[in-house]
Structures are given as structure tokens and as C-alpha cells.
N, C-alpha and C positions, 0 to 999 in steps of 0.2 A: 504494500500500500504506500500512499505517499508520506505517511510518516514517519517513514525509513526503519520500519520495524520488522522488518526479512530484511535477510542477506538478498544482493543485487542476484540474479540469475544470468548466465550464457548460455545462448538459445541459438541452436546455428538451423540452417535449413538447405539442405541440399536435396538431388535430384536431378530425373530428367529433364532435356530441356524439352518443351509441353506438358510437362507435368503441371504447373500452378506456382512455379516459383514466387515467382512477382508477385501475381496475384496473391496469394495468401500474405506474404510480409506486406502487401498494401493494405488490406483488408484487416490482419491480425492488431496491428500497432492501434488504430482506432478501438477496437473493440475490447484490448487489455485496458486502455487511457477509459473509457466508459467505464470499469467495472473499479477503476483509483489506482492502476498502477502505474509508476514510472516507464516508460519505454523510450529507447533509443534503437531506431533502427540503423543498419548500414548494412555494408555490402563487400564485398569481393571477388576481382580486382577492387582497391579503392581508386577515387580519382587522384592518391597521391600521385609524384613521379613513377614511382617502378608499377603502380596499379594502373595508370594512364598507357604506360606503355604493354604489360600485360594484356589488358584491352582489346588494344588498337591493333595490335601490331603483331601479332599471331603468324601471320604471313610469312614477316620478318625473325621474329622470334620463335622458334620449335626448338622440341628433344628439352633436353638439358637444359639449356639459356634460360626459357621459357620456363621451367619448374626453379629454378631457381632468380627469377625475376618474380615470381608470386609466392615464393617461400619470403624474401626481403619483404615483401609488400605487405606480407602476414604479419609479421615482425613487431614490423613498424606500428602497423594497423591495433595491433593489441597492446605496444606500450604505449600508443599514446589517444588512444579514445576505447577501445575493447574495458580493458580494463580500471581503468580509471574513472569509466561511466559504472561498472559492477560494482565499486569498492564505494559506490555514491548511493547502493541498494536500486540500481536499475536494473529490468530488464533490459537487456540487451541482445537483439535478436540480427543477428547477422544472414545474409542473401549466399547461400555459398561460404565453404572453410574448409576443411582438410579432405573432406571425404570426394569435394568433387576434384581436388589432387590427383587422388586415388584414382579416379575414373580418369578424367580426363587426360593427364601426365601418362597416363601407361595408354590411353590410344594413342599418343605421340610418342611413343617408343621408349620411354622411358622406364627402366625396371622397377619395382615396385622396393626394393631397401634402395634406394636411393632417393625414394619419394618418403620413404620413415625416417633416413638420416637427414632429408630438408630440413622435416617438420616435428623434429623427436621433442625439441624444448618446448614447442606450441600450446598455448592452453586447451587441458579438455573442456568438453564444454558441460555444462550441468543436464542440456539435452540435447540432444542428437535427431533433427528432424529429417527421416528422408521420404522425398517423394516420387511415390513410380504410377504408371498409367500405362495402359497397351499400348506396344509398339505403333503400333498404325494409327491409333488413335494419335498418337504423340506428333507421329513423323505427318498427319495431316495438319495437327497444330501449329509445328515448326514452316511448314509449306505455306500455309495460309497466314503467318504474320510476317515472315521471312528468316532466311539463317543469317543469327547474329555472326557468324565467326565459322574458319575454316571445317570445324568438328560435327558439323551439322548438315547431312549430306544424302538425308533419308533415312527409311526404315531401316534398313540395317544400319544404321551408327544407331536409331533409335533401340535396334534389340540388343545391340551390345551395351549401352546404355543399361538398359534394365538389366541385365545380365548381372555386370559389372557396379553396381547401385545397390544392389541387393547380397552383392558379395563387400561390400564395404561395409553395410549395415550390420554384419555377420561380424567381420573384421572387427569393427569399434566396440560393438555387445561381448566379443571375446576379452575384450581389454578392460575393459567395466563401466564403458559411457552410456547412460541411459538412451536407448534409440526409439522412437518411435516412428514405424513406417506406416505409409499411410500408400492407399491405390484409389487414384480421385479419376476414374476412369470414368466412373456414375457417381459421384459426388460431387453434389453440389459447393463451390465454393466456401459457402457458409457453413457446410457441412465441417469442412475441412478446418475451418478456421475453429469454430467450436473446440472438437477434439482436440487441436492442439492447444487451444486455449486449457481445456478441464488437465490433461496434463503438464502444464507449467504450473497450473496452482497445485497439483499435487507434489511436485519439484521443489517450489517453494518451503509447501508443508512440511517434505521430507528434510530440507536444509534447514528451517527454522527448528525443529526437534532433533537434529543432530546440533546444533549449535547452543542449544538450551543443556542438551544433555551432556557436553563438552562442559559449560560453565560450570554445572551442580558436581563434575570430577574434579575440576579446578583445586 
């Protein structure tokens, strides 16, 4: 709530591209601030230098470079607004964070320990959003608003996508990041937003009772 009486929350959201990325972080931030809590959205790439250039410039930047221009840009991103908006009792809900590394960095060739030694010091997050949708259904989505960026190139990047999304989800729950996946194939927007809403107050709930129960060991 706003009287900064929970610990801040990080809230990342990945997934396919037509899955609801956008949508849902435009749609969620309103509907948290409705119900009294702090929220700060952002995103990744940032529009810092190294996120500007991550971006734009795909093209020019693949392999290697490229995961390592967005590993900086993560960095940076988290010492100087991620976390410093959390330690202010914000939610903080990010567009994109490690897991679409995961995906994306290894459709550009990149091995997958090289993409854990980027991002080994990274903050986890308190939750872990990912989201999938049918292939086709996706790769009509991507068709019909346009591909932002080299990685988007049809149903097949779309089914490797979900493939690869679903094995990061796997990935992050093996390490102990709360995940919640969600399939907004037939879900309504609001649908989506909802659920991920009731689990951040449960995230919340669960950080304010480990924090209480810290204090009373004190």
C-alpha cells in the first residue's frame, strides 16, 4: 500500500512476442494504483545508451555483442531505478528481464552459460511472469501489428518461442523464482491482468510474513 508498509516487490514479465506483453504492463500499472499501491513501470532494453542501442540496432549488433550490450543495460537498469524504486516499497514491474535473454540470446547463437555468466549477479525477481499463446495465434499477432526487430519472422520463431519460454519458466522455478505462466490464447486481457494482479498481493503477503517473522528472530 502507499504507506510503505510491505517490502517494495520485482515483478518482471516476459514472453512471446503476441502474447500481451505490452498490453498487460499497460493495463496492470493502472489497476495495482486503483487498488493503493505504488507502481513503477519500465522496461527492457531501456532507453538508456546500451538499451537504445540494444533496440535499434539488432541488425548491427548479434551473437555475443548483442547479449552482452543488454547484460550492461540490465546492470545499469537495476542500480539505478530497479532497485532503488523496490527499497522505496514499490512495485516495480518490468517489460522483459532475464528470461527473455534466455530465449532470445540463444536464437542468436549464443550458448546458454554464457547467457548465466552475463546475468549471474542480476537481481531475482520476487515474481517471475511468463507469457505464452498459440503459435499461430501469436505469429498472426506479430503479422498484423508488424515485427519489431530481426527475431520475429513467423510461426516458426513463434513455436520456438513457446518452446523455449516454457523451458525458461522451468529453468527459473528450478532455481527458486516464483513463476507464474499464464496462456492468454482465450483470455481476455483483463482476465490476465486480474490473475497476475491476485498473485503479487499474494507475493506481497508472503514477503510481509517472512519479514515480520525475521524481526520477532531478531
Amino acid at each position: 500500500m502507499t504507506d510503505g508498509t510491505h517490502p517494495g516487490l520485482f515483478v518482471t514479465l516476459d514472453g512471446m512476442a503476441g502474447a500481451g506483453k505490452t498490453t498487460t504492463s499497460r493495463l496492470l500499472g493502472p489497476y495495482l494504483r486503483d487498488r493503493g499501491y505504488q507502481v513503477h513501470i519500465t522496461a527492457e532494453p531501456t532507453h538508456g545508451e546500451p538499451g537504445e542501442l540494444a533496440r535499434h540496432k539488432t541488425d548491427l549488433y548479434q551473437g555475443h555483442a548483442l547479449a552482452c550490450l543488454i547484460a550492461a543495460d540490465r546492470y545499469h537498469h537495476l542500480a539505478t531505478e530497479i532497485r532503488p524504486r523496490v527499497q522505496q516499497g514499490e512495485i516495480v514491474l518490468c517489460d522483459r528481464y532475464v528470461a527473455s535473454s534466455y530465449v532470445l540470446q540463444q536464437m542468436d547463437g549464443v550458448p546458454l552459460p554464457f547467457i548465466e555468466c552475463l546475468n549471474g549477479h542480476s537481481d531475482r525477481p520476487d515474481l517471475a511472469v511468463m507469457l505464452l499463446t498459440d503459435a499461430a495465434e501469436a505469429a498472426a499477432r506479430v503479422a498484423a501489428r508488424g515485427a519489431h526487430d530481426r527475431f520475429q519472422v513467423g510461426i516458426s520463431t513463434s513455436r520456438i518461442e513457446a518452446r523455449m519460454y516454457r523451458e525458461a519458466a522451468s529453468y527459473l522455478a528450478g532455481r527458486g523464482v516464483p513463476v507464474l505462466t499464464i496462456d492468454t490464447t482465450r483470455r481476455d486481457p483483463r482476465g490476465v491482468v486480474e490473475q497476475v494482479a491476485e498473485r503479487i498481493a499474494e507475493r506481497i503477503t508472503e514477503n510481509t510474513q517472512g519479514a515480520s517473522g525475521q524481526e520477532a528472530t531478531a
